[in-house]
N, C-alpha and C positions, 0 to 999 in steps of 0.2 A: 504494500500500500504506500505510494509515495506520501510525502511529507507533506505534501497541501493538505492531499487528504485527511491526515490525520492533527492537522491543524485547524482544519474547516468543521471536522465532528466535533471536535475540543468545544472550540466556541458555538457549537449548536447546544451542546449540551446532551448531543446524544452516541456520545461512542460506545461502540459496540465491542468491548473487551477480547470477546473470544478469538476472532477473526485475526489481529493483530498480535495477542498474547500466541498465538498458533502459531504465526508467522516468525516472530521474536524466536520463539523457543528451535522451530524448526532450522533456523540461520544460525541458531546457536550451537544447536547438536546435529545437524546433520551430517551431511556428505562431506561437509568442507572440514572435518579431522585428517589430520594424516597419521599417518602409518596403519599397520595391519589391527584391526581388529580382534581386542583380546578374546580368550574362548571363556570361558562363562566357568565360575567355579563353586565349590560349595561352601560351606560356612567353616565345615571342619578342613579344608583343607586350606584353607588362611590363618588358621590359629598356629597362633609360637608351636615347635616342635611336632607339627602333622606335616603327615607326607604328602608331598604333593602328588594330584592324580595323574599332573601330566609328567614330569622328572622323575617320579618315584622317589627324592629326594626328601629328606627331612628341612623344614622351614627352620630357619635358626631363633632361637630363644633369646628375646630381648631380656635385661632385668629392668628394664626401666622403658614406660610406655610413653609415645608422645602425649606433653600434654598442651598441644597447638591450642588455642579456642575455636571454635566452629566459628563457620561467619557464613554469611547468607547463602545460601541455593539458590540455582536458579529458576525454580519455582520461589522461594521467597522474593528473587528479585522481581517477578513478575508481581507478584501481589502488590509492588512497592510502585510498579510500573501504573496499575490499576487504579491506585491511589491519587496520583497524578496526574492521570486521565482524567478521574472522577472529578464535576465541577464543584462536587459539595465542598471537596479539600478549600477549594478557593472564596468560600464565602467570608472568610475571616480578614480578607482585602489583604491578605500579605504582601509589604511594599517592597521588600526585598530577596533578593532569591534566597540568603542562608532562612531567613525566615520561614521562605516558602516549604524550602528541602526539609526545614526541621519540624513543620507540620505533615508533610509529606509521610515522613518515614513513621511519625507518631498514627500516625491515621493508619497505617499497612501493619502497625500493633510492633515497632522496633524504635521504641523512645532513647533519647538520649542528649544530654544536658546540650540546651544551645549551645553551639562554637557560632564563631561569624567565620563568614569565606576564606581571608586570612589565616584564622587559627585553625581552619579545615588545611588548607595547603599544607601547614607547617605539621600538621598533624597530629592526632586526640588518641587516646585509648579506647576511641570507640568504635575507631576505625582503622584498617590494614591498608597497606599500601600494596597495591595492585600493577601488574605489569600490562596485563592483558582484560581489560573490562567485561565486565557480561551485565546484562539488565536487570537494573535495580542498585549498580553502583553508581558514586560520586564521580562528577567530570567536575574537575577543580582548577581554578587558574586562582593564582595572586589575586582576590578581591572579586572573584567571583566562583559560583559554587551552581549543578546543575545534577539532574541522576539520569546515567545513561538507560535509552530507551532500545536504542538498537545495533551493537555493538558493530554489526556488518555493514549499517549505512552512517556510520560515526553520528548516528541522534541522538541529541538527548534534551531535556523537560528541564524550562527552569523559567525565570521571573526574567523577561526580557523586555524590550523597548516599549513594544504595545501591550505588555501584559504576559500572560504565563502562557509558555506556547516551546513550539519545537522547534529546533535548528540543530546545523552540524558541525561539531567540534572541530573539524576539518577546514571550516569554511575563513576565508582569508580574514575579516572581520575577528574570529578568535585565535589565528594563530597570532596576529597581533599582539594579542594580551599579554605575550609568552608563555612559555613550556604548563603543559598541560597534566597534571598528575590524577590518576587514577585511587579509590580508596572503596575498599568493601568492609561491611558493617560488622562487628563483632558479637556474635550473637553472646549474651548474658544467660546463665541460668536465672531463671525467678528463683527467689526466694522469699519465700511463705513468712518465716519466722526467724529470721535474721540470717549469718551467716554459715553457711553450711561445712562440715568437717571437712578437713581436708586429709 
């Protein structure tokens, strides 16, 4: 769906999620991987010291697991994508885009304490820094802040000249701004009743 289009539903007010969220997901995971497609395995043969079905070989035993944090999917980033889309998000007149983004992500249910676009660039513990974007992350310059829509057409959703709409990160207008850094969201466990043992 080119970018009028999905600028033109924006401001009707009536986009239609699924057709685009399809779209997105299929540019994201389709054909365009390379290399050979892994062969599909079972549960027990990923675990530390099971054999593998396809080597016969024993998997080596970590003593110490990684403990990375999760950060979004992308299905979560679609939801975030949906969010955005949605005109409800925007009834609060957000004047500014960190503004916009931080209502955004709280609406797709992935809150986290305002930064402004600056201190997103420089970067927060709420967010990872990304080499390669997929939809539903940050598209960040020095002083301005946006959440990629479609990582294969460089789009992405933010608080622009006429109001909250789509453009491409690519587009001569932002490379001006300078270097352009990528950031995905840190998923938090909830916690119910304080902090949890570690």
């Amino acid at each position: 769906m080119p970018l009028v289009l999905l600028v033109g539903a924006l401001a009707l007010g009536c986009f239609a999620q699924t057709p685009v969220i399809q779209k997105v997901r299929a540019q994201t995971t389709g054909s365009d991987t390379a290399g050979p497609r892994m062969m599909p395995t079972t549960a027990a043969s990923t675990q530390p010291g099971a054999e593998s079905q396809i080597t016969g070989k024993k998997s080596p035993v970590h003593s110490r697991r990684s403990k990375a944090p999760a950060t979004l999917t992308e299905d979560d980033g679609l939801s975030v994508i949906a969010a955005a889309l949605d005109s409800r998000t925007h009834i609060g007149r957000q004047n500014d885009c960190s503004h916009l983004v931080h209502a955004i992500y709280d609406r797709a249910g992935f809150s986290y304490p305002y930064s402004s676009s600056s201190d997103l660039y420089e970067g927060t513990d709420e967010f990872r820094r990304v080499k390669h974007p997929q939809p539903g992350d940050l598209v960040v310059w020095s002083g301005h802040v946006g959440i990629v829509v479609n990582p294969a057409e460089h789009a992405f959703f933010s608080s622009l000249t006429h109001g909250p709409g789509i453009d491409t990160y690519d587009a001569k207008y932002w490379q001006g701004r300078g270097p352009v850094r990528f950031y995905r969201y840190i998923k938090r466990q909830r916690r119910a009743h304080g902090p949890s043992p570690e």
